[in-house]
VOLO-84743 format. One line per 10 residues: their letters; for each residue x, y negated, z negated of N, C-alpha, C. Coordinates in steps of 0.2 Angstrom, whole numbers, plus 2048, in hexadecimal, padded with zeros to 3 digits. Example, Ala and Ser with C-alpha at 12.3 -4.5 7.8 and 13.67 -1.06 7.14 Angstrom:
2
as> 842 81C 7D9 83E 816 7D9 842 810 7D9; 840 80B 7DD 844 805 7DC 840 800 7D9 $
//
This chain:
79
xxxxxxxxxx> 804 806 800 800 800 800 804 7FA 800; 809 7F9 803 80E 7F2 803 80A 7EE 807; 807 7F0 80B 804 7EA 810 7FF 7E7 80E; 7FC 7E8 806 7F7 7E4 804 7FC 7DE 801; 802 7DE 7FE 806 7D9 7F9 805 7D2 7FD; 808 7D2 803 807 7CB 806 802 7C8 806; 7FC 7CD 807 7F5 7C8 808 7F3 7C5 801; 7F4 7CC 7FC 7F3 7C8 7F5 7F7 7C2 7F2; 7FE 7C1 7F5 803 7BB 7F3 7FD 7B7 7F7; 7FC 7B6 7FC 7FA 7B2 801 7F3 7AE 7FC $
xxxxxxxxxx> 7F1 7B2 7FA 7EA 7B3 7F9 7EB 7AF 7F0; 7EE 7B0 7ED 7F1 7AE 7E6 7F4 7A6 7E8; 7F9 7A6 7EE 7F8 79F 7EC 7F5 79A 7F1; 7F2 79B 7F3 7EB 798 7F9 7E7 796 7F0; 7E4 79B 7ED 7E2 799 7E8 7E3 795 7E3; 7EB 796 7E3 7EC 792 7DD 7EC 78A 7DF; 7F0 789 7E6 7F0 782 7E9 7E9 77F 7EB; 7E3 783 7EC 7DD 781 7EC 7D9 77E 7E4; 7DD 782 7E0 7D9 781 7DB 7DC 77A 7D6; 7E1 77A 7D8 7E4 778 7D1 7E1 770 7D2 $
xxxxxxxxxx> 7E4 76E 7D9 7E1 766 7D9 7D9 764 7D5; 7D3 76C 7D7 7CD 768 7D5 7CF 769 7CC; 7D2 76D 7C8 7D4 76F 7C2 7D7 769 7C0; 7DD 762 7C4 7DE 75C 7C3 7D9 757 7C2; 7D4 759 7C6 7CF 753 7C8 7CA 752 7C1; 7C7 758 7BC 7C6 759 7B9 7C9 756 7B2; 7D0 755 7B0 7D3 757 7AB 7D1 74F 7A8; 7D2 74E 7A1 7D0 748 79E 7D4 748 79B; 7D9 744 799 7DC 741 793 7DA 743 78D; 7DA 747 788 7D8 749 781 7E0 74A 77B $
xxxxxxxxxx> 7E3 745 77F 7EA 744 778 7F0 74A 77B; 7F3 74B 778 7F6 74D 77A 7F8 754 780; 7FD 752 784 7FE 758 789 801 75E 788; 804 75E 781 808 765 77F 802 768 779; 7FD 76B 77B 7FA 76D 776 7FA 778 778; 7F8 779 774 7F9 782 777 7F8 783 77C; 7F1 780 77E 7ED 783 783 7F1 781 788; 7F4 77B 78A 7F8 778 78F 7FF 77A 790; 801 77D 78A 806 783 78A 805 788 78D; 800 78C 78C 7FE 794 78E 7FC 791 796 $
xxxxxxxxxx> 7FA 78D 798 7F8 78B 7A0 7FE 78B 7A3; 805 788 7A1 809 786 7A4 80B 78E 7A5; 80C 792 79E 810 797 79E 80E 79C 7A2; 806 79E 7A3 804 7A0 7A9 805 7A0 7B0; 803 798 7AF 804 798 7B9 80B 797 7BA; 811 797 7B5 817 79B 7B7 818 7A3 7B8; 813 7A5 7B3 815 7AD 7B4 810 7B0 7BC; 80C 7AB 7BC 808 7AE 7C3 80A 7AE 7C8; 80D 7A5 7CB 812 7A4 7CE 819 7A8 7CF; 81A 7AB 7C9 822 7AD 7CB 81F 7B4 7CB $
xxxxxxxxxx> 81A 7B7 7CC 816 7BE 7CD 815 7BE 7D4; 811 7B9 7D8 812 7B9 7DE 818 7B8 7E2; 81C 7B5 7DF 823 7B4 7E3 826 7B9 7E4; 826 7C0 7E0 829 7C4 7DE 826 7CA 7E3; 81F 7CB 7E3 81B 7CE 7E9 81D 7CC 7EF; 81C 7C7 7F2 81E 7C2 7F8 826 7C5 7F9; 829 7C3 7F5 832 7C6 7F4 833 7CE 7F7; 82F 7D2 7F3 82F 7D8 7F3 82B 7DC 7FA; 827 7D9 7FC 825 7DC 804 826 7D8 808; 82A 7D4 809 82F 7D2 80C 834 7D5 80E $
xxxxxxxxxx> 836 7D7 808 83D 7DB 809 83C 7E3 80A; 833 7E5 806 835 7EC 80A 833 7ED 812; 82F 7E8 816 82F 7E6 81A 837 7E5 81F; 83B 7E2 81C 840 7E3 81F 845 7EA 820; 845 7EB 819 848 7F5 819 842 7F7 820; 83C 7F7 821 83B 7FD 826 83C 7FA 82C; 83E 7F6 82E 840 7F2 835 847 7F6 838; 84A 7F6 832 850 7F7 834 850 800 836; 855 802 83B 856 807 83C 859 80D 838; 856 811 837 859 816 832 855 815 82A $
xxxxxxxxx> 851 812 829 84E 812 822 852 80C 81F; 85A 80A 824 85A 803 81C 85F 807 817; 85F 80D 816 863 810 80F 868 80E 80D; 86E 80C 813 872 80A 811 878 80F 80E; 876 814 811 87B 81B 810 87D 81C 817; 87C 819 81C 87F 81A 822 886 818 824; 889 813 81D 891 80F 81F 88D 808 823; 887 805 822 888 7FF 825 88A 7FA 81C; 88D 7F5 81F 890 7F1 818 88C 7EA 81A $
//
């Protein structure tokens, strides 16, 4: 199933860029910016962000291994 990851990368940040502006449009001013909640949001959309990157990364690359001739192993003496 590798050929789902791209679409879900794809698909996660189409999302995330759709959403987040209307998420600003919304926000009020209520005192301060470093409160948990604004903690655990940030820490999130870092872990989601670096989740998708990592997807995208990863069928990328196994995408490139099966292009290659011979599987890619790298047991064949290519350096």
């Amino acid at each position: 199933m590798p050929g789902t990851a791209p679409r879900v990368a794809a698909l996660l940040w189409a999302l995330l860029l759709a959403l987040t502006p209307a998420a600003a449009a919304w926000a009020r001013p209520v005192g301060s910016a470093d409160g948990p909640a604004d903690v655990a949001l940030a820490i999130g959309l870092t872990i989601a962000a670096a989740t998708v990157t990592g997807l995208w990364l990863r069928s990328r690359y196994r995408r490139e291994e099966a292009e290659r001739p011979g599987g890619g192993s790298g047991e064949d003496g290519d350096a």
